[in-house]
N, C-alpha and C positions, 0 to 999 in steps of 0.2 A: 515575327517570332524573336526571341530574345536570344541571344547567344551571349555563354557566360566565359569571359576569360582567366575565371579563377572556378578550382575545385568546389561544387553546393552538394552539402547532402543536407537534409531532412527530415526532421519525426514529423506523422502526418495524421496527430489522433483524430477519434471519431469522439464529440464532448456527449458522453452514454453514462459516465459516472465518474467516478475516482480515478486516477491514473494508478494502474495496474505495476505492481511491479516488472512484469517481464515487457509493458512498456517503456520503462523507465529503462532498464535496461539497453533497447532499443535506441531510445535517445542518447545514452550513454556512450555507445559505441557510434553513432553517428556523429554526436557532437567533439569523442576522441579525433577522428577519423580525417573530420573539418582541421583540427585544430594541428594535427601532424599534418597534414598538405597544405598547410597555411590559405586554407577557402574560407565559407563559409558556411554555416550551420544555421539552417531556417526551420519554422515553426510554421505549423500549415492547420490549419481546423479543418476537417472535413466534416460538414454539417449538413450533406443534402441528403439520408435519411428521416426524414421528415418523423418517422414512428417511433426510429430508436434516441433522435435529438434530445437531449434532457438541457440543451440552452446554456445560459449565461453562469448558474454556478457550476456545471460541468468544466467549464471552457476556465473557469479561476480556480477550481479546483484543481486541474492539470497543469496553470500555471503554474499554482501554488506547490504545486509538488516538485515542479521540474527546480523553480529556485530555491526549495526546500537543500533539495539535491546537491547545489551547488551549479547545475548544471545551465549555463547562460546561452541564449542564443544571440544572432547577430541579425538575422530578418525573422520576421511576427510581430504578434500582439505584445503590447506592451503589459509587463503583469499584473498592471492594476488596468489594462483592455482602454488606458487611454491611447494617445498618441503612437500609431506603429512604427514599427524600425523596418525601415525600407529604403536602404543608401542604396540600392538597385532597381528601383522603383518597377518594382513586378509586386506590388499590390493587387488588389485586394488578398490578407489572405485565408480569407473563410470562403469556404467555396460556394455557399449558400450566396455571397453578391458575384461570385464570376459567371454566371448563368449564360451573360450575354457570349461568352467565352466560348462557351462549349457549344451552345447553340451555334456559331459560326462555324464551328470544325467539324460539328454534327451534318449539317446542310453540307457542306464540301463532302461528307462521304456518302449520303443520298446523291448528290450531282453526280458522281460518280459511279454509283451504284456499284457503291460497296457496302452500305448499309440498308435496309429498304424498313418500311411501315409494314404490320403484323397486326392483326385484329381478333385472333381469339380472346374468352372470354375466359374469366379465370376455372369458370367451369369444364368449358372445352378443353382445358391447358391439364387440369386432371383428369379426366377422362383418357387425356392421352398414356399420361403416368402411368392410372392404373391399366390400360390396355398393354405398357411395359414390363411393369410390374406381373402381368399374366400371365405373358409371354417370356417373363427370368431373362431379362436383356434389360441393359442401361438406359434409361429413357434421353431421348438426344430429340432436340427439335431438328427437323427435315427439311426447315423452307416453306414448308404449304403456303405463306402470304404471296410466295412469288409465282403462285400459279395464278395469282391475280394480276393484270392487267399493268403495267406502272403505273399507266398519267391515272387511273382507275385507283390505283392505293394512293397517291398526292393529291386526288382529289376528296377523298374520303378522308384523307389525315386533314386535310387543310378547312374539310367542313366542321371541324370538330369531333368526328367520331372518337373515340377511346382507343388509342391504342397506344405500343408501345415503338421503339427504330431498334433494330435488329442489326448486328456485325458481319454480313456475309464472310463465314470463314474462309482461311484462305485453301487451296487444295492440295501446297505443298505443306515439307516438313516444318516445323518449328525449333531453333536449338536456341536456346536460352544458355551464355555465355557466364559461369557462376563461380566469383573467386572464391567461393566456399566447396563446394560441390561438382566444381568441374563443367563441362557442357552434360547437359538436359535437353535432350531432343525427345520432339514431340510429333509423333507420327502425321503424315499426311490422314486428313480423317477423324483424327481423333478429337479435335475440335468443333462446337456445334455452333449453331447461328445465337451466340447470347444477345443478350440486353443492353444494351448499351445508353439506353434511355427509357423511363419508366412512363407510364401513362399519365402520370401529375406533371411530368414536363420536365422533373426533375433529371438529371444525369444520373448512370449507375456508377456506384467506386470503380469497375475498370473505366470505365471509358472520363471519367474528372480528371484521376489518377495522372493519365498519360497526356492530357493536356497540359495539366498545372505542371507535371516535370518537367516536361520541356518550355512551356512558356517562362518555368523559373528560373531554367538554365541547371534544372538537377542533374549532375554528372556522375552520383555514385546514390544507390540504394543498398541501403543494409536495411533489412527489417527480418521477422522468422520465421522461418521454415514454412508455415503454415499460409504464410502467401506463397508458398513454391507453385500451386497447383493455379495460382491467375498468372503469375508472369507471361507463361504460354500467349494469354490472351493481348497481355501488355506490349507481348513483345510485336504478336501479329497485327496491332492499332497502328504502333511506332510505324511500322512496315508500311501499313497502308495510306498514313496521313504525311508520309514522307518525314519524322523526328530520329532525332537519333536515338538511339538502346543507351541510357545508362549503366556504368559499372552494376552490378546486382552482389549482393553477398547475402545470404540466408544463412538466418543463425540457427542453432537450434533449441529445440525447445525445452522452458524449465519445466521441470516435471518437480512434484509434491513426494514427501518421504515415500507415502506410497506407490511412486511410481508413475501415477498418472498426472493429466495435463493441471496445470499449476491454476484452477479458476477461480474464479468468485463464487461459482457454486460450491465450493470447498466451505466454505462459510453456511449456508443453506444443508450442507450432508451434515455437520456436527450438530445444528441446533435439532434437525427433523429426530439423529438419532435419540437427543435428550428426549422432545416429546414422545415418543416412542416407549423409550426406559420409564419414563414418568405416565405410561400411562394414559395421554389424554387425546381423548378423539373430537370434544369440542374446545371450539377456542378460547385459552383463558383471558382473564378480564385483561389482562394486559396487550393485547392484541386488538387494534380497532378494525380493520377488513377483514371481518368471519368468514365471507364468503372467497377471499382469496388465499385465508389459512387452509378453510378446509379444499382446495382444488390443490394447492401448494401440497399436504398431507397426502395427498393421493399420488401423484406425478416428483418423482425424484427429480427429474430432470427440472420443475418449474425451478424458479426464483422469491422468494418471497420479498415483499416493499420490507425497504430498508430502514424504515422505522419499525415494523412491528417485528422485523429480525432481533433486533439489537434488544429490543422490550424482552423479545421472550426469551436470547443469551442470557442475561442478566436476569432474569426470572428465574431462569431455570441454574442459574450458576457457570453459565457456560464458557469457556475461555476461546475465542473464536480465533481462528488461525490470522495471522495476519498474509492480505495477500495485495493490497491498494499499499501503497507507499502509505498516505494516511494512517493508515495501520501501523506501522510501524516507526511512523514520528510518534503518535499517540501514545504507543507501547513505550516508548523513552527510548530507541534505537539514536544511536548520533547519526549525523548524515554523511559525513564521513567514512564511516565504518560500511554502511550499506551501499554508496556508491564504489566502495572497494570490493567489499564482500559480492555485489550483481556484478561487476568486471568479471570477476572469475569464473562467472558462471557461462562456459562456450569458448573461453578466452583466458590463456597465460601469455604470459608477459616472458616465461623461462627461467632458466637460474634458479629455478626452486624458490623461487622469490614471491610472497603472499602478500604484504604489508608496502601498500604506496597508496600516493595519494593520488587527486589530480592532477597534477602538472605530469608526474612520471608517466600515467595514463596516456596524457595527449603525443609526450617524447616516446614511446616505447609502442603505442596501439600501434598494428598490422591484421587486415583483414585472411593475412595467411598463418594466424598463429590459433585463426577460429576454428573450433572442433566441428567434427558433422552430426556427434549422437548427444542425445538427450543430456542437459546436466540437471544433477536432481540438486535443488533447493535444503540446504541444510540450517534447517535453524539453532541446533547446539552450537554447531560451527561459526554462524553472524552472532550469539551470545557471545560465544568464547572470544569473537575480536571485538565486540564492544567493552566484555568486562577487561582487556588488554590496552583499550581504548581512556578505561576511565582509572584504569589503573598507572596513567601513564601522566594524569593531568596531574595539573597544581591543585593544590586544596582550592585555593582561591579561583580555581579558571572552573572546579569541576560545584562550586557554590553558586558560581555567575551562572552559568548556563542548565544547573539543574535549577536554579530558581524561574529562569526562564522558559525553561519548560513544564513547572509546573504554573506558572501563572496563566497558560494556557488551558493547559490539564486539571491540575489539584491545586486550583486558589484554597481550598478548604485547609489546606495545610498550610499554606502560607497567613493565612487567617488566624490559626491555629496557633504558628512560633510568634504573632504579631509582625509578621513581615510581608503583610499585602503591598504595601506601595514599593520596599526596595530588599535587599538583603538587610540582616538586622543582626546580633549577636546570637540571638536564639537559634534563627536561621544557619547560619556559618557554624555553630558548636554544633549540630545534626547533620549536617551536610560533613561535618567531618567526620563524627561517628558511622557515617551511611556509607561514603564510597568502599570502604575495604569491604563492604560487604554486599552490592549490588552491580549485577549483571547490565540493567538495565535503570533508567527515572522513573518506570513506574515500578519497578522493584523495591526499588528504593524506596517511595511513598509506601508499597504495603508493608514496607518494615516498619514506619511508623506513622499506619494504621492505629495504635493507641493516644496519639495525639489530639487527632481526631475524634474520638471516642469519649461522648459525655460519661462521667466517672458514678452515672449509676447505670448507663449501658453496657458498660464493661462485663464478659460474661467470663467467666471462671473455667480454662478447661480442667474438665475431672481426672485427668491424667496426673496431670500437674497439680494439681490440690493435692491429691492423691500420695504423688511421689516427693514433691516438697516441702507440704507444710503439714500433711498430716500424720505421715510416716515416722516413726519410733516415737510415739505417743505423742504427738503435735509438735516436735523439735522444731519445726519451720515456724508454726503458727507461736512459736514460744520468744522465737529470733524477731519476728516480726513488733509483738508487744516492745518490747525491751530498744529495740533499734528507734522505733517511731517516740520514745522519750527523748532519746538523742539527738535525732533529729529533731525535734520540736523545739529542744533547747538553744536553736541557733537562733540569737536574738534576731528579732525584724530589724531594730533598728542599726542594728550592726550589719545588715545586708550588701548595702550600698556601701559603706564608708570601708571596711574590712573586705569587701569583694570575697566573703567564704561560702557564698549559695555557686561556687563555677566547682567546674568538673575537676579540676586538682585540688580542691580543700574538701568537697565531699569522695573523693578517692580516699584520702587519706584520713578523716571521719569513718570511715567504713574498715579500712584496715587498721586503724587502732581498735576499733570493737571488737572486729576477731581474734586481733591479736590476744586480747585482753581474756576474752571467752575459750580463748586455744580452738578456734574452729578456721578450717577454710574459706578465704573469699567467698568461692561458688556457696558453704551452707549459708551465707549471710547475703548476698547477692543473687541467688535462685531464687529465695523466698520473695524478695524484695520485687523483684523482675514478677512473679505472680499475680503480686498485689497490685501491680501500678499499671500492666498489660492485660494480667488473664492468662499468660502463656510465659512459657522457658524461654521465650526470644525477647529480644530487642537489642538495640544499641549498648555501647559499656553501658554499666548500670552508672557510672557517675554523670555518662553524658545525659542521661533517661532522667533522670534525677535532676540536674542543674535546666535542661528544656520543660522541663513541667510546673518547674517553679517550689518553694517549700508548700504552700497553701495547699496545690492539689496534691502534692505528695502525702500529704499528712490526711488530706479527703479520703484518697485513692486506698490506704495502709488501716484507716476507720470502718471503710464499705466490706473492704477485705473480712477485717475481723469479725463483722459483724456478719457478713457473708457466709463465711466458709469457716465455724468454729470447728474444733476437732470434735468428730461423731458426728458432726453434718450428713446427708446422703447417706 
């Protein structure tokens, strides 16, 4: 067995999908944890559920988010799953090839007869349930395999029959030792004979769990709350295979505005309730598994496959919560800002103090500064420190890195200012116009959303028609004529040599006209913003104006007129 003379803690996902934020989380405070004791911080796959495995881009996905993070380990897979980092050579570490592992420590607790072979069938296995169930008492397995014979169950596991190996519990108390929660005792009794190994041969997560700690040399566990109820079982393995109890700290759980536990199925509750509002009881064409929309449509609790979620959000209009880290790189969160913003949640640092990074994290984390009750997830609040976040960059650092996240995201817009391959002028003049105005990158993009937008798809809101251009007998629609001669008169070939198509010589274009007309900016700049958008929004109108170019500006100011003359509608 391996004994570790330096501090190891551990994130130990299961690759089932995205990595979760209040996994990340997790990691967060374990890899703080490492990096104040000056240990180590390892990364562990645990892959021996063979039903819920989703494999190799689960297992890059989780990487991919943990280095998203910021958040580096010092043993695992390496994040492109080449070559592992193992300067303590306790490899492997997916537990799908430590088999030979468990199977070693498995046999040491049969020789012992602490564990024994179990042969119900999973019929018999409910039948007993529901006989609990009848009788309004907890169903608890009793032992029945051990009214069979020993060398009689060794001989029947060893012929191959199906079964499963069983923990013979132990008779005394259990106290689980918790720097979060204090001691957890667990009555004599109240533990039953679990599973410790499954009929495929595979291990169950208690009984891997407590191998690979100790073979790794894990000397503290933080994970949440909601493993409180296996420790029990972790701690009475520890007991019986002779390993030592790691530190434990249970965080607590995040909970969603509403209150409740913070899931993936949060995602599934907003779409199910659109179809619902909309009406539809079979599946739309955007939906490829009919028959697992409609079981999904019945059972609140199902999941629906993550592609025909996503089809019928976006069908349906739906803004789906973000709850996968993914989710909120996607959404144009910095990563920064969320590995501060998931700190606080279960954890202050004191001093009224909100805003650090991670270095202060690693210098400051203590597992006795963790809360015991629920912290609820507030999304106004990771807005409010991202738009603080982007309000704090350079023009130039907040152009770099929203280019680079839309090259990920929205190449359509980079396509768009002509800045697919790098930042470009067009690029950089938008990206100035954008940050005083966005929370968020993808905020951002949907502010200009008209860029994007072929200038005969542009749709006209009637509000805004309405209130701008057609209001006290077409004054807008009058501004607009009259502006777009001026504009037109900006020779082509004085473009380039006079540099007067940029945002400081059409500012000053626009305010001589009003001047001249004795009207407001805004009457001359609202209309303008209508014709070239469709709405009362966008960026300064010079900046909207200098990124569109003259050509579409004068298309955009044509379709208009010829769109939305006054008495239209």
């Amino acid at each position: 067995m391996s004994t570790s003379p330096i501090p190891v803690t551990r994130f130990a996902p299961s690759p089932t999908g995205n990595l979760h934020i209040g996994g990340a989380r997790t990691a967060l405070f374990n890899w703080a944890l490492a990096r104040k004791l000056g240990g180590h911080f390892l990364l562990r796959i645990e892959d021996t559920d063979q039903l819920r495995d989703t494999g190799r881009e689960s297992v890059l996905g989780i990487l991919e988010g943990l280095a998203w993070l910021g958040i580096d380990w010092d043993e695992g897979p390496a994040p492109d799953l080449g070559q592992d980092r193992d300067p303590r050579g306790v490899h492997p570490f997916y537990q799908s090839k430590r088999l030979n592992l468990y199977t070693e420590h498995l046999q040491r607790l049969l020789d012992a007869d602490l564990a024994y072979h179990a042969f119900e069938t999973t019929e018999e296995l409910t039948a007993m349930r529901d006989e609990a169930k009848r009788e309004k008492r907890a169903f608890k397995y009793e032992g029945a395999a051990l009214n069979i014979p020993r060398d009689e169950r060794f001989k029947r596991a060893e012929s191959g029959e199906p079964c499963v190996v069983r923990f013979k519990a132990p008779t005394g108390d259990i106290v689980v030792k918790d720097d979060v929660l204090g001691d957890v005792t667990i009555a004599a009794g109240e533990l039953d004979d679990f599973v410790i190994c499954k009929a495929d041969g595979f291990p169950t997560y208690h009984f891997a769990v407590v191998v690979d700690d100790e073979l790794m040399g894990v000397t503290h566990v933080v994970r949440g709350q909601e493993h409180l109820a296996n420790t029990p079982r972790h701690v009475a393995l520890q007991q019986a295979l002779g390993f030592r109890t790691p530190n434990y700290a249970h965080l607590p759980l995040i909970v969603n505005p509403g209150g409740g536990k913070m899931s993936k199925r949060d995602k599934d509750k907003a779409v199910r309730q659109a179809v619902r509002d909309a009406g539809l009881t079979d599946a739309p064409a955007c939906v490829q598994d009919t028959a697992d929309f409609a079981a999904w449509l019945k059972d609140k609790n199902r999941q629906l496959n993550q592609r025909d979620l996503l089809a019928l959000a976006a069908a349906l209009n739906v803004e789906l919560p973000e709850i996968e880290v993914e989710d909120f790189r996607a959404a144009g969160y910095l990563p920064e800002v969320v590995t501060n913003y998931i700190a606080l949640l279960g954890w202050s640092p004191g001093d009224d103090i909100e805003k650090f990074d991670l270095d202060f994290l690693a210098e400051r984390f203590d597992t006795s500064r963790i809360g015991k009750t629920g912290a609820r997830f507030d999304y106004k609040k990771l807005a409010a420190f991202n738009n603080d976040a982007i309000g704090a960059m350079s023009e130039e650092e907040f152009a770099q890195r929203w280019w680079d996240w839309c090259a990920a995201y929205s190449p359509e817009l980079l396509k768009a200012t002509g800045a697919a391959d790098a930042p470009n002028d067009n690029f950089t003049m938008l990206a100035g116009a954008t940050r005083p105005r966005c929370k968020t990158f993808r905020e951002g993009v949907g502010g200009a959303a008209f860029l994007t937008t072929d200038t005969n798809d542009i749709v006209f809101d009637e509000k805004a028609v309405s209130k701008v251009l057609h209001k006290n007998d077409g004054e807008g629609i009058a501004v607009l004529r009259e502006l777009r001669n001026e504009l037109s008169e900006v020779q082509d070939s004085e473009l380039r040599a006079l540099n007067q198509w940029r945002p400081e010589h059409l500012h000053e274009l626009i305010e001589k006209f009003s001047e001249k007309r004795e009207l407001g900016m805004g009457k001359v700049a609202q209309p303008l913003r209508v014709a070239l958008t469709g709405s009362t929004v966008s960026p300064p109108i010079d900046a909207t104006l200098a990124i569109l170019g003259k050509s579409t500006v004068l298309e955009r100011i044509d379709r208009c007129l010829e769109a939305v003359p006054v008495g239209a509608g």
